[in-house]
Structure formats: structure tokens, C-alpha cells
C-alpha positions, 0 to 999 in steps of 0.5 A: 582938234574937237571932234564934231558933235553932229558927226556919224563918225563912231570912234573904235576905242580899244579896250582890255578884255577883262577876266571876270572868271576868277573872281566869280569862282573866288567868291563861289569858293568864299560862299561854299567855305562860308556854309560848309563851315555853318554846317559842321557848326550847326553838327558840332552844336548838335552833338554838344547837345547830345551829350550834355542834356540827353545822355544824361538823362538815360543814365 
């Protein structure tokens, strides 16, 4: 049977709650992994420097 298309009848259609929660976390995570790591990147490059350009030169 169709359904009329001028009726004022709303149809309820039931849908499954969606957990959206843990993928936002999950790419929180993802993010903060992403630039911590950068970071002690960028730290480590630094050092690099350090010792291969500047303590050379007080010796």
C-alpha cells in the first residue's frame, strides 16, 4: 500500500543511537600522538645541532 503524498501523517522511523564518542577521542589521541611526536622530533634535531656544529666550535 503507498503512502499519500499530501498526507500530514509523520511516519516515526526508529533509529540506532549512534556512539559518536569514541571516534572523536580516537582521533584526539591520534592528533596528540601525532604532534608530541613532531616535537620530541624537532628536540631531538635540536640537540643534533648542538653537538655537531656548536660544541665543536668551543673546543
Amino acid at each position: 500500500m503507498m503512502k499519500d503524498p499530501h498526507s500530514s501523517e509523520v511516519e516515526h522511523v526508529n533509529v540506532d543511537e549512534q556512539d559518536t564518542k569514541p571516534i572523536y577521542e580516537n582521533r584526539v589521541k591520534a592528533a596528540n600522538a601525532v604532534k608530541y611526536t613532531a616535537y620530541v622530533m624537532l628536540f631531538l634535531g635540536f640537540l643534533y645541532f648542538l653537538v655537531a656544529f656548536i660544541l665543536p666550535m668551543f673546543e
